[in-house]
C-alpha positions as CSV (number, residue, x, y, z in Angstrom):
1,X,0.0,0.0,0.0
2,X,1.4,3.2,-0.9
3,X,2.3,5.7,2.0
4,X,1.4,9.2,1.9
5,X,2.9,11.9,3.3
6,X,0.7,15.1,2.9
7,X,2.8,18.6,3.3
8,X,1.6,22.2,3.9
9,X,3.5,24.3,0.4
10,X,4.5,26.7,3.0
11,X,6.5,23.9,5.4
12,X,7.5,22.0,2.2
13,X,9.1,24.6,-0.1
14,X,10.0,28.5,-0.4
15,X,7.4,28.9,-2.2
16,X,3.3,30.1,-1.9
17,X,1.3,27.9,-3.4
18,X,-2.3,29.9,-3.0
19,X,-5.3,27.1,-3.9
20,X,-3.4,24.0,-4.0
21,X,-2.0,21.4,-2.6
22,X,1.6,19.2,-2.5
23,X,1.7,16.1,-1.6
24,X,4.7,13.5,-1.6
25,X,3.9,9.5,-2.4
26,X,6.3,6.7,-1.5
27,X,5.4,3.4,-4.0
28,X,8.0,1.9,-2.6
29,X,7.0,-0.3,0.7
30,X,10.0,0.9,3.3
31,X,12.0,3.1,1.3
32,X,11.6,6.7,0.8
33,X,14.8,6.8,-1.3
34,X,13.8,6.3,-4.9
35,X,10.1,5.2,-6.6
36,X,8.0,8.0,-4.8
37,X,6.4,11.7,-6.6
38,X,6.0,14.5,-5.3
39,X,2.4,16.3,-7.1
40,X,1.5,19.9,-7.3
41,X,-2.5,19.4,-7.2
42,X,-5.0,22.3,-8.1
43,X,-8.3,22.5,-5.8
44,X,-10.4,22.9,-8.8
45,X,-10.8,20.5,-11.1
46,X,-7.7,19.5,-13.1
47,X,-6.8,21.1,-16.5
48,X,-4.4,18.4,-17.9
49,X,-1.7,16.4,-16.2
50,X,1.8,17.6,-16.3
51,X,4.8,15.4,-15.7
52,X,7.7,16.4,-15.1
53,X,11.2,14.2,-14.6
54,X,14.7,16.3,-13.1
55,X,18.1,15.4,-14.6
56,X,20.4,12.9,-13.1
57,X,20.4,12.2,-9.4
58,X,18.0,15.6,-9.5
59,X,14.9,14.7,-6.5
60,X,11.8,16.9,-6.7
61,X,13.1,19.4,-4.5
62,X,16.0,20.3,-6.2
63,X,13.9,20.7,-9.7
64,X,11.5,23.2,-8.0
65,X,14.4,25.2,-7.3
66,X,15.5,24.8,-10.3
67,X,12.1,26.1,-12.3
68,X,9.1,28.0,-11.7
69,X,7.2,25.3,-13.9
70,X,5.3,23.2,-11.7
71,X,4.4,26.1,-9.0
72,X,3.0,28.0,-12.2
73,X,1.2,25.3,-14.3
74,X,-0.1,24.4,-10.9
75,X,-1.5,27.6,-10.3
76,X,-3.3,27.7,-14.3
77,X,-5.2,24.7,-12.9
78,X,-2.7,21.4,-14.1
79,X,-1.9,18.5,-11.8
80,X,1.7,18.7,-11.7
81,X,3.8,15.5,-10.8
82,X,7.6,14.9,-10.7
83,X,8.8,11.5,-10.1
84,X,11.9,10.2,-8.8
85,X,11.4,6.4,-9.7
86,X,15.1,5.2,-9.9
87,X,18.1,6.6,-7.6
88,X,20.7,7.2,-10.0
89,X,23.3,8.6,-7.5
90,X,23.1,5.2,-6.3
91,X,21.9,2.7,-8.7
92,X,23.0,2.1,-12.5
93,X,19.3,1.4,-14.3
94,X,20.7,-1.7,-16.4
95,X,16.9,-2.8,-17.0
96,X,15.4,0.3,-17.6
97,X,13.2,0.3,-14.7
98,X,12.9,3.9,-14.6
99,X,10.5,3.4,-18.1
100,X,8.6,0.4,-16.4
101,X,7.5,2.6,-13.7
102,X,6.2,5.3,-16.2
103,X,4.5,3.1,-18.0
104,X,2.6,2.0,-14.4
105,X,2.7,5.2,-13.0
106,X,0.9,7.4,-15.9
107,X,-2.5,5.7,-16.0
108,X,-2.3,5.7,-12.0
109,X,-2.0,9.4,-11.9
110,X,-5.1,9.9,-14.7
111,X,-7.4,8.3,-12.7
112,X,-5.9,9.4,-9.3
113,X,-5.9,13.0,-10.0
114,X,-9.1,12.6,-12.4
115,X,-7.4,14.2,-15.3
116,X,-9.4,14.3,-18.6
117,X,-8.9,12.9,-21.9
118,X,-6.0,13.9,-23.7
119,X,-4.4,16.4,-22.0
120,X,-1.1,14.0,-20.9
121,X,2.3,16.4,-20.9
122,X,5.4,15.0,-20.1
123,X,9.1,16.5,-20.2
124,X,12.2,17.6,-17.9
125,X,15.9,18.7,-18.2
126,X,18.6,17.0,-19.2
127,X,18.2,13.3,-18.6
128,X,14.7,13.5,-17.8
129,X,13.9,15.9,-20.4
130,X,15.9,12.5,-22.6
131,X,13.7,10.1,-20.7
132,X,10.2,12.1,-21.3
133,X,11.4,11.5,-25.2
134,X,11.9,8.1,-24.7
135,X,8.7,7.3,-23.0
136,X,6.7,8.9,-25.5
137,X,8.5,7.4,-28.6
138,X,8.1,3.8,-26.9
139,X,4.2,4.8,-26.6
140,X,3.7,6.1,-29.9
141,X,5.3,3.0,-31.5
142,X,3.4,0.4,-30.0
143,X,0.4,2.2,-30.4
144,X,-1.8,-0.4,-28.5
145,X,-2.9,1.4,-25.6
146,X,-0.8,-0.3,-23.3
147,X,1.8,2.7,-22.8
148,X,-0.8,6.1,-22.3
149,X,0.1,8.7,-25.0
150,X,1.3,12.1,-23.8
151,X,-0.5,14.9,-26.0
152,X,2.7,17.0,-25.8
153,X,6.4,16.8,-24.9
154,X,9.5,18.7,-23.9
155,X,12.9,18.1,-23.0
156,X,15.6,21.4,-21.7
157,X,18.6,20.5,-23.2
158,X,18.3,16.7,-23.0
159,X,21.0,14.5,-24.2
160,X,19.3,12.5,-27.2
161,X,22.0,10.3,-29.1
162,X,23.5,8.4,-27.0
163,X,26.9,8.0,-29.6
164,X,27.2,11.1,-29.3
165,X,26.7,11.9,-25.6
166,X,29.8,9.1,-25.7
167,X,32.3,10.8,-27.5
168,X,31.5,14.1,-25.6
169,X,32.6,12.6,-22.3
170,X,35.3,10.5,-24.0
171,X,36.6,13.9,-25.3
172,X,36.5,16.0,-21.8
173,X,37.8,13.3,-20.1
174,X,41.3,13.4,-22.8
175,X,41.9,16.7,-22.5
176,X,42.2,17.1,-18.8
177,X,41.1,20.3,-18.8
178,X,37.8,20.8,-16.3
179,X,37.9,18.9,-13.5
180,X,33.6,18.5,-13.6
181,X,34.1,17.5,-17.3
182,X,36.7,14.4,-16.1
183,X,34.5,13.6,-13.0
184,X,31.3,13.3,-14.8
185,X,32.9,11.7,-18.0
186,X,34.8,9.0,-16.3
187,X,31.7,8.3,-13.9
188,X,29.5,8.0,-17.1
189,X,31.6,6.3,-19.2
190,X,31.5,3.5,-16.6
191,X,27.7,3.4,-16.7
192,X,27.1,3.5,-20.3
193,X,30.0,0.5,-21.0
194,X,27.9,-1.2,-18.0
195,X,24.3,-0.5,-19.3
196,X,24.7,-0.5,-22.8
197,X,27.5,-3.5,-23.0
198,X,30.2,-1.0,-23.9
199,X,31.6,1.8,-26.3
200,X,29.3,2.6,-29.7
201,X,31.9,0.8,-31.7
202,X,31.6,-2.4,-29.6
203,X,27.6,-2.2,-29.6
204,X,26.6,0.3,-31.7
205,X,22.8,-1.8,-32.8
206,X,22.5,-0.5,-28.7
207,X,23.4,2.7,-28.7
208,X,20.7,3.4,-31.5
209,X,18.0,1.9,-30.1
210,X,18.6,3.7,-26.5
211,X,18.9,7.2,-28.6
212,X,15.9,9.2,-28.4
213,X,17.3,11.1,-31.4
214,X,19.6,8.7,-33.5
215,X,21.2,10.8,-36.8
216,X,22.5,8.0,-38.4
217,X,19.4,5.8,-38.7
218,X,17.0,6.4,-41.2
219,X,14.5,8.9,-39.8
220,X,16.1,10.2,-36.5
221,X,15.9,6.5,-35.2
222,X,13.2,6.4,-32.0
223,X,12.5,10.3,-32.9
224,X,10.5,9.2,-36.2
225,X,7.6,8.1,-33.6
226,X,6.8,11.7,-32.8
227,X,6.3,13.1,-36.1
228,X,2.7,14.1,-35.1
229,X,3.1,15.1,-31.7
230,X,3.9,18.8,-30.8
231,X,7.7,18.7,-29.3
232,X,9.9,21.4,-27.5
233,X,13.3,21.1,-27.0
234,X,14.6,24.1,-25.1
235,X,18.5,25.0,-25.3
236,X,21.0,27.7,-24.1
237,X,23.4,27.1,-26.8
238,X,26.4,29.3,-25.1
239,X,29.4,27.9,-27.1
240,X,31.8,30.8,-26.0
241,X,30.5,29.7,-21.7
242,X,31.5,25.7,-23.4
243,X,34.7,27.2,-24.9
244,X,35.7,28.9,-21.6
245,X,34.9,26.4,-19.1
246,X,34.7,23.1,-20.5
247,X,37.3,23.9,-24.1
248,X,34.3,21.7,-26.0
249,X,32.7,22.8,-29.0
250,X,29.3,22.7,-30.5
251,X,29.8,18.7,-31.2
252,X,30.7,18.2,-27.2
253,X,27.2,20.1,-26.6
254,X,23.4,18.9,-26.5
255,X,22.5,21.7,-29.0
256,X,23.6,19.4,-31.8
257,X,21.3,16.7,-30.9
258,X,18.4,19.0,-30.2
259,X,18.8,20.9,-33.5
260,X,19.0,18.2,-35.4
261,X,16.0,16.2,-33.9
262,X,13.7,18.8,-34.5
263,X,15.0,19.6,-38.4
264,X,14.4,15.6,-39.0
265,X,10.6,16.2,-37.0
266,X,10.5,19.0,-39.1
267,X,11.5,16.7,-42.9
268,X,8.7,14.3,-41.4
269,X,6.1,17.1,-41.4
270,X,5.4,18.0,-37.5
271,X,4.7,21.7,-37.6
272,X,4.9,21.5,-34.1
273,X,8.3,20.8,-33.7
274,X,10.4,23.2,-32.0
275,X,13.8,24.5,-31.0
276,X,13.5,26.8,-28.1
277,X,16.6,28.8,-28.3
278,X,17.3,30.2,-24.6
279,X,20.1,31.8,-25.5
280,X,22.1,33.3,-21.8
281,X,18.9,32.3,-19.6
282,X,20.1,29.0,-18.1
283,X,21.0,30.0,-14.3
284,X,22.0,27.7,-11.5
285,X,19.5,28.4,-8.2
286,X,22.2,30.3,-6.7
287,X,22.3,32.6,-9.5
288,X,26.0,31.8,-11.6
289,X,25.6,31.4,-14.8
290,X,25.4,27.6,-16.9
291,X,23.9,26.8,-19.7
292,X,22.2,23.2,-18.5
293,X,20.0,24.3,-16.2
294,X,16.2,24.2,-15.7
295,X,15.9,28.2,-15.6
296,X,16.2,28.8,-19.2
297,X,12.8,27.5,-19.8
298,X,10.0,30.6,-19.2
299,X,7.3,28.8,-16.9
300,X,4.3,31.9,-18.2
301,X,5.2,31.7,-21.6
302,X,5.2,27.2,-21.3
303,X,1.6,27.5,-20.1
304,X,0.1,29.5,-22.5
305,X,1.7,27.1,-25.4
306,X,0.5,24.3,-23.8
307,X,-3.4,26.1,-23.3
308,X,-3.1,27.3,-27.0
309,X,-2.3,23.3,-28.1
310,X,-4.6,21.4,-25.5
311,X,-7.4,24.1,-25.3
312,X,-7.2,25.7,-28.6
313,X,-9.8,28.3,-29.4
């Protein structure tokens, strides 16, 4: 049975949440470290569900201080939810369990939070803006009802081909120049050879199908699946910040696979693809400046593109 903690906005967060509620559930019996959400949850009746996943190792705390998304969508009226369903600080996800959950967790929250048909949103930053992708490829491609369909998705500068994410840390790592670049690349490079059975030139059939965004296979790879669904892939594309502090270029950044999932979306006729360019806006919560962060996305102006594709006039 699922334990649930119920939490006054104002004791919870730094934030005020006027006319609704948060609420943190734990799915897993005993453990309040991984497979719990935390929901945003409107007193009136729900507008649409919003789901919303944090990059790696990123709980639900740390995203809302991050962005201003769920406290605003919230506040329009939409159920808000961001899971944490794996610990990656602690756990490599070598079975994917972190899309298993989705796929149980989704039609749980639809009938939970009584959200109506059709209005399913689902996105984050980084590896959970990569993950949202994912998900909704996987649904769109079996197509049976089994996985529930999100209406519209988003990813803030999301890692999408997984080759390329490779060579990226492969590359900061060699040139021993940034300390965070040789950190994160060795610790990833260990995970990827573990989860994906090695390098992209040992198991490169792997690689492709774990992209969300493959260039090299015929149609973007998984992206083809979301050639009718409106997608929004939000970047701060500051190569001279990547030039000064990590010596990369625009190959070394997500920007590359972003730009070029959406012109494929865009050759496979979804108007509704696009490239949010969020050019100097991407702001750690303490205020320095760097360019992967959930701040570059504009919480107001999110909402009213969501309204104007769910409830158009």
């Amino acid at each position: 049975m699922e334990k649930v903690l119920f939490i006054l906005s104002c004791l919870f967060l730094p934030f005020n949440l006027p006319a609704q509620r948060t609420e943190t559930i734990y799915l897993a019996k005993g453990d309040s470290t991984y497979n719990y959400y935390t929901a945003l949850v409107p007193d009136s009746a729900s507008k649409g569900l919003i789901v919303v996943m944090g990059g790696f190792c990123t709980d639900p705390q740390e995203v809302m201080m991050e962005t201003k998304l769920p406290v605003t969508a919230c506040k329009t009226g939409y159920t808000v939810v961001i899971p944490f369903m794996v610990n990656d600080c602690e756990t490599i996800d070598v079975d994917n369990d972190y899309q298993k959950r989705l796929e149980t967790l989704i039609p749980e929250l639809i009938r939970k939070y009584k959200i109506p048909d059709n209005k399913f949103i689902i996105g984050g930053q980084s590896l959970g803006g990569h993950r949202a992708l994912f998900y909704a490829e996987q649904a769109y491609k079996i197509n049976n009802g089994t996985i529930i369909k999100p209406n519209l998705v988003f990813g803030v500068d999301p890692p999408l081909n997984m080759k390329r994410l490779w060579n990226s840390f492969t590359y900061g790592v060699s040139i021993k120049f940034s300390e965070a670049s040789i950190a994160e690349g060795t610790e990833m490079l260990r995970r990827f050879t573990i989860m994906y059975g090695g390098s992209p030139a040992q198991n490169p059939k792997k690689y492709e199908e774990v992209s969300s965004f493959y260039p090299e296979a015929k149609d973007g790879g998984n992206a083809k699946y979301l050639k009718t669904v409106p997608v929004r892939l939000y970047c701060d594309p500051d190569i001279n910040w990547i030039i000064e502090n990590r010596r990369g270029s625009f190959e070394t950044m997500n920007a590359t696979d972003l730009a070029g999932c959406i012109s494929r979306l865009r050759l496979l006729g979804n108007k509704n693809a696009e490239f949010i360019n969020c050019l100097g806006k991407g702001f750690k919560p303490d205020g320095s400046r760097h360019p992967h962060y959930f701040s570059m996305l504009d919480a107001n102006e999110f909402v009213s593109w969501a309204n104007k594709i769910l409830y158009p006039k």
